[in-house]
N, C-alpha and C positions, 0 to 999 in steps of 0.2 A: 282783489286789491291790485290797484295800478303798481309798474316797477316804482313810477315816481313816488307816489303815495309811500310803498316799502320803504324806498331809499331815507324818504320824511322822517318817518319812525323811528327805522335806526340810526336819524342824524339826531334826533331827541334826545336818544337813551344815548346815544357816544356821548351827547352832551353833557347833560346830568351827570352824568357818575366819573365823567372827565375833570369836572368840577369838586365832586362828591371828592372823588377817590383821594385829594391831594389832601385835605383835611384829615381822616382817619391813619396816612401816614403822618403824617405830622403830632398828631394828638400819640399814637403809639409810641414812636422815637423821645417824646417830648415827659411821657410820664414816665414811662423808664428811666432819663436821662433825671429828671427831681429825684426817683427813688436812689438813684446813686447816690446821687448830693445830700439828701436829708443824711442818708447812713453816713457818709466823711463826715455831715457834719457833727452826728453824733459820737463817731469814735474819736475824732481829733480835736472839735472844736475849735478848728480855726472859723473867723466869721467869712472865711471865701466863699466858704461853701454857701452858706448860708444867705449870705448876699445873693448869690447866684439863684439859689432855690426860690426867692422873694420877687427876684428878675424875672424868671421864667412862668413862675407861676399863673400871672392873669393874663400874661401872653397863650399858656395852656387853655386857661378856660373861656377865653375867647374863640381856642381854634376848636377846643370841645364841642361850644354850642354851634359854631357852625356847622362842623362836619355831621348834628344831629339833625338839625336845618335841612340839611341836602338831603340827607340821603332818605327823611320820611318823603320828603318829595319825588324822590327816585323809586321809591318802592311804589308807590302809588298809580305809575307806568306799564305794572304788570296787569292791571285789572282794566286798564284805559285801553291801553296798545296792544298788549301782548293777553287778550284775554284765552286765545287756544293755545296756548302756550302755559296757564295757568290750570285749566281745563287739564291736559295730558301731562303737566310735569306736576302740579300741585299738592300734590299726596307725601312729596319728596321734598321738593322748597319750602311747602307753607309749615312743617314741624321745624323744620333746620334752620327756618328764621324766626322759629318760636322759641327753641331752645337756644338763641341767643339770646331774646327779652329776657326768657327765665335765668340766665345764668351772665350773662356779661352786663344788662343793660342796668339789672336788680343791682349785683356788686358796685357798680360803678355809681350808681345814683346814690345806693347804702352809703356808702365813703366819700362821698366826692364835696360834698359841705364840711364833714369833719378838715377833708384836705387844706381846706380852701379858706376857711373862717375859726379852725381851731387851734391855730400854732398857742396861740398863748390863753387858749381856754381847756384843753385836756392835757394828758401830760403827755413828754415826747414818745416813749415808748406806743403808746398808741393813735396819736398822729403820723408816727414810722407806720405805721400796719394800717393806716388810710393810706397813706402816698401805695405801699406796696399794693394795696386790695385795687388801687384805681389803675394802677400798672397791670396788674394781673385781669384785671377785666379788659382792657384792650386788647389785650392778647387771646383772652378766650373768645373775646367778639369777630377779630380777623378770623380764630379756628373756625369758626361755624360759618361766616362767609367764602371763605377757600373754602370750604368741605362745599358746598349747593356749588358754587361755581365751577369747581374740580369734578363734581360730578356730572354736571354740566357737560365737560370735556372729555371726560372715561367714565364715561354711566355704569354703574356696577351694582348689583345686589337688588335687583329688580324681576320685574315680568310685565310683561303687557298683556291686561286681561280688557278687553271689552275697548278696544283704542285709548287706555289708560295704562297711565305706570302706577305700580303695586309691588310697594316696599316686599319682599322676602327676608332680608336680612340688612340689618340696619349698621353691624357695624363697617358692612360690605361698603352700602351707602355712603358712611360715612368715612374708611379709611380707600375710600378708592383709586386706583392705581398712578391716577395723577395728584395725591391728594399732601402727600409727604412733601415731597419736590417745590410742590407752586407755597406752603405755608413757610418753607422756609426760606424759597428766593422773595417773598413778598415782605415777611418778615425783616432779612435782613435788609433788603430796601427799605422798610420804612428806618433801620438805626441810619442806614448809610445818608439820606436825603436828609434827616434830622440835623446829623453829626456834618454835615456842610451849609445849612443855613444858620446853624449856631455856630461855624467857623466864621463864615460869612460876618455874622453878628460881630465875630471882635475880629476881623480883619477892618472893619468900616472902623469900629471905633480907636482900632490901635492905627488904624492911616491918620484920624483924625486929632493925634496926639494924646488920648488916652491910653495910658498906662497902667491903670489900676491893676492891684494882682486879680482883681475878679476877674477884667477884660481879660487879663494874658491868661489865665487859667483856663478859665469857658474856651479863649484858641487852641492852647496847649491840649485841652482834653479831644475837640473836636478832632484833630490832628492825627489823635492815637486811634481815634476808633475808625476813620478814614482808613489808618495803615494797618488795621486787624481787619474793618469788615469787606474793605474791595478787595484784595484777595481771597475770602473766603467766596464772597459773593461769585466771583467765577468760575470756582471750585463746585460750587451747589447748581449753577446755570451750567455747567459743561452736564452734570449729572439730570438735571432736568431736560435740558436736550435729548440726550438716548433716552429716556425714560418715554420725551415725546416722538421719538422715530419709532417707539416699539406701538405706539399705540396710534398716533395720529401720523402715519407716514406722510400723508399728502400734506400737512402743516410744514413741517422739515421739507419738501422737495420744494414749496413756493417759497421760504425762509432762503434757500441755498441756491434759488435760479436753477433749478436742477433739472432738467429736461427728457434726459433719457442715458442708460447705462450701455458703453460700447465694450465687447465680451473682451476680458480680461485684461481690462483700463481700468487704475482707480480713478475717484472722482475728483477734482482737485474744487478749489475755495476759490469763488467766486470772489473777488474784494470789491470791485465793482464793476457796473455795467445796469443794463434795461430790459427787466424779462416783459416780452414783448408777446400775452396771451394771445394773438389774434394767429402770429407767424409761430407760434411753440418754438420760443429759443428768447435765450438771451443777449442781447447784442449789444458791442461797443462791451466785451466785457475785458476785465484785468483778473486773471488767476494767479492762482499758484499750486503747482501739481503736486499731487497727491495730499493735501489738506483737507479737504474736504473729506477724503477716508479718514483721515487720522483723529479727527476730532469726533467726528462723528460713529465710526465704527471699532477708532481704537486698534487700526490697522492700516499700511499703510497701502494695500491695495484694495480694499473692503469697497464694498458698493452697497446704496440704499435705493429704494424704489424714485424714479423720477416722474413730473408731473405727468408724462403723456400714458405711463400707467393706469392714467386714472381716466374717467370718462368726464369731457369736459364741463359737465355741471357741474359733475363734484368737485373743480380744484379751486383752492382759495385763489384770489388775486394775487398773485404773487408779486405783481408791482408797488401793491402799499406794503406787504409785509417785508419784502426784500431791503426796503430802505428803512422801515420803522427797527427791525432787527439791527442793520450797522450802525442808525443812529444810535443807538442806545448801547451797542458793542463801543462806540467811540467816547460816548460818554462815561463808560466805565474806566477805558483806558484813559483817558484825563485825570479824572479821580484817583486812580493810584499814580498816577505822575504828582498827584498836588502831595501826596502823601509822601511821597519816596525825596519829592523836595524840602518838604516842612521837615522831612526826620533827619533827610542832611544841614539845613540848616540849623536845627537843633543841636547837632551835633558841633556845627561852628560855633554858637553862641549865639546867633544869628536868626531867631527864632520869630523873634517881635520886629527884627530892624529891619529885613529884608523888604521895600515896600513892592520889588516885584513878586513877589511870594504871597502878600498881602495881597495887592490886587488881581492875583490870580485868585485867591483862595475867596477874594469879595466876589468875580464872575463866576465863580462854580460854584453860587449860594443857590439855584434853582437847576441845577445839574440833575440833583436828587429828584426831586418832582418830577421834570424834566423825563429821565431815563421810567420812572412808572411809569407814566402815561404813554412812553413810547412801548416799552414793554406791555403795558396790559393791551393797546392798540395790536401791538406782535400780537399775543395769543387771543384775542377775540375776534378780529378778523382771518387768525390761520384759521379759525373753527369753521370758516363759513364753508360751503350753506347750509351747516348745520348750527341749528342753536342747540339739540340736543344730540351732540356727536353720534350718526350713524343712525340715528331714532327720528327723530323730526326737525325739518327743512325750518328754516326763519323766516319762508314764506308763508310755511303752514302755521304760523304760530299766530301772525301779526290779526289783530283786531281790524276788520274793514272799517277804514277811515278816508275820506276822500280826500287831496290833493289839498284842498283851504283849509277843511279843522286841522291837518296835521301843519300846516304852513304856519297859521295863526297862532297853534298853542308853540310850536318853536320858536314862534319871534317872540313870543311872550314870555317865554322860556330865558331868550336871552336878555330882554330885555331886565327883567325882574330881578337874574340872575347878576349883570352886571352890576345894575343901584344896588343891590341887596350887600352880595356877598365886595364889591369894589368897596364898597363903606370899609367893609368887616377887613379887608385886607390892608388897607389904607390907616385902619386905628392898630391892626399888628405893628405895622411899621414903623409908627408913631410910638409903641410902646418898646420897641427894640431899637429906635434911635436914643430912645434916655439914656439907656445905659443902666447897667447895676449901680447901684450906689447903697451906703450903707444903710444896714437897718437897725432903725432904733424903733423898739417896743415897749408903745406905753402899757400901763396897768391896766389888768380885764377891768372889764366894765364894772365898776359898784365894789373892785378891790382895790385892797392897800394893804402896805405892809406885807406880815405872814400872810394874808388874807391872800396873796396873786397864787395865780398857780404854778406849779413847781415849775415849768418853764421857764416863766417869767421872772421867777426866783432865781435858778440858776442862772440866767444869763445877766442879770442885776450882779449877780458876786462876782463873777467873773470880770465884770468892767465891761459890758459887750452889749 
């Protein structure tokens, strides 16, 4: 297989699942974020909630079916492109994407009509335990993609018998050494991207002179979970970092521009500059000394292995990953600036009025997105040239395809891709420009009176 041919391939698969991946955050943040609301709504009964949950909801199942769209298309990549790479890893991915169908795709399809079509045909109590079961199935679905991915990265609990891998212990497989780390920095990204395109959502509508308590409510919440999860999320990424210098050293030394250790010099933080693989250095850089120990090794003279360590085919490019890293370091620090603003303005009274707070909070609506895709760009590019870290090259992996079929299925790729899902983004927006507005629920179908069900009962008494 040609470099070019290679390069085709995996500008495919960046594609697809660059696409893919922004959906299943969105659908995760997004049904968690309903299982709240349904619960306010049933212990307080105010109809904010409730409005809210009715707003978000076909916005949800809009981004549900896409993101199911994408990614059977994505998976479909591995038998086309990547078939020796199915061949030698398949024993391992092909159960771990099995055991998501049997466990997240089952729950979530169980539940997801009750969610969606049963507010005023079952009772609440168990329309609460659909919204929960459809939250909980997202989440089980990410475990089992971080788990084949993460292993991916720190293959563990295996052998190679015959130029194959051959599971030995599966929970090895499955909790493996990078496998804690990436579910829960991926995790909280998916609340954190969520909790800023639903600020987003009522910063547009509170510039636009709505007021409703829905609107200010849905900001006010996004606000808080902004000033809970961007600090933690640095706190879990600082932890993921060492996790990946213990294992992926050469990912961290192209991440850090890191070149080479001078005896009894810490390494200082690169902020910026051009690591420049041809001359092995970084150039035009701006430091700052002794950071790069301190963050990394927790010491303020500490040293980590540098790229020339490494023998040059094995080191990643450190020129995409250098910059995809501070991108996404910069976008984090944004996000807790929007937060540490909104919770001072909060504290003014100033929370709704501020409209430069507001249209800062409406530019950091794709912030979230934004920092995954730069982040998962960081770690799948540090991996290279391994697709199975340390075990098999991305070269050895790729399906021989010539130069035109992989050209042709790419532009087909985008093209399909744009009409398709541009539609599908294009009708979100439309449906988050209306706005919450209240709900009024007529009578189940072929009921009246005592006949409705208890939902639609109680919320009749209440005047709601």
């Amino acid at each position: 297989m040609t470099e070019e041919a290679l390069w085709l391939a995996r500008a495919q698969f960046a594609f697809t699942i660059a696409v893919h991946i922004v959906f299943p955050a969105i659908t995760i943040g997004l049904a968690s974020y309903l299982a709240v609301l349904e619960g306010c709504w049933l212990k307080t009964q105010k109809t904010v909630y409730r409005d809210l949950y009715h707003f978000w909801l076909p916005i949800f199942a809009v981004n549900f079916g896409m993101g199911v769209v994408s990614g059977l298309v994505m998976a479909y990549q591995f038998g086309t492109n990547w078939s020796f790479y199915s061949t030698f890893a398949g024993s391992v991915t092909g159960p771990l994407l099995t055991y998501e169908v049997l466990t997240a795709f089952f729950l979530e399809a169980g539940f997801l009509g009750v969610m969606l079509y049963g507010w005023s045909r079952v009772g609440p109590a168990l329309h609460f335990v659909a919204t929960l079961m459809v939250a909980l199935g997202t989440l089980i679905s990410a475990t089992w993609i971080l788990a084949s991915n993460s292993w991916m990265q720190t293959p563990a609990g295996i052998e190679i018998i015959d130029g194959r891998v051959v599971p030995v212990d599966w929970l090895a497989v499955i909790f493996n050494p990078s496998f804690p780390y990436r579910l829960a920095h991926m995790g909280l990204a998916a609340f954190l991207a969520t909790a800023l395109v639903v600020g987003a959502s009522g910063a547009w509508h509170l510039l636009r002179g709505n007021r409703t308590p829905a609107v200010r409510k849905m900001f006010a919440m996004a606000m808080g979970m902004v000033l809970v999860v961007a600090p933690l999320q640095a706190v879990v990424g600082d932890l993921h970092g060492v996790n990946t210098l213990k294992h992926q050293p050469a990912k961290i030394a192209a991440i850090e521009g890191h070149w080479e250790n001078r005896p009894g010099e810490a390494v200082p933080l690169i902020l910026f500059g051009w690591p420049d693989m041809a001359r092995e250095e970084t150039r035009f850089k701006v430091e700052i000394p002794h950071l790069g120990s301190l963050i990394l090794t927790h010491s303020l003279n500490g040293q980590f292995p540098g790229l020339k360590e490494f023998a040059p085919e094995d080191r990643p490019p450190s020129y995409v990953v250098f910059w995809t890293f501070r991108l996404m370091v910069g976008l984090g620090l944004l996000m807790m600036l929007l937060s540490g603003w909104a919770l001072v303005a909060r504290w003014r009274g100033r929370l709704y009025d501020s409209r430069a707070l507001l249209r800062f909070a409406l530019v950091m609506g794709p912030s979230g997105l934004a920092a995954i895709l730069l982040g998962w760009f960081t770690t799948e590019v540090g991996r290279q040239p391994w697709i199975v870290y340390g075990l098999m090259r991305t070269a050895d992996a790729a399906t021989p395809r010539s130069v035109g079929e992989l050209s042709f299925t790419l532009g087909l790729f985008v093209v399909s891709y744009v009409a398709v899902f541009g539609v599908g983004v294009w009708y979100l927006l439309r449906l988050i420009a209306q706005g919450p507005q209240p709900v009024v629920l007529p009578p189940s179908e072929g009921a009246t009176g005592d006949e409705q069900p208890l939902r639609a009962q109680g919320e009749v008494s209440h005047g709601r």
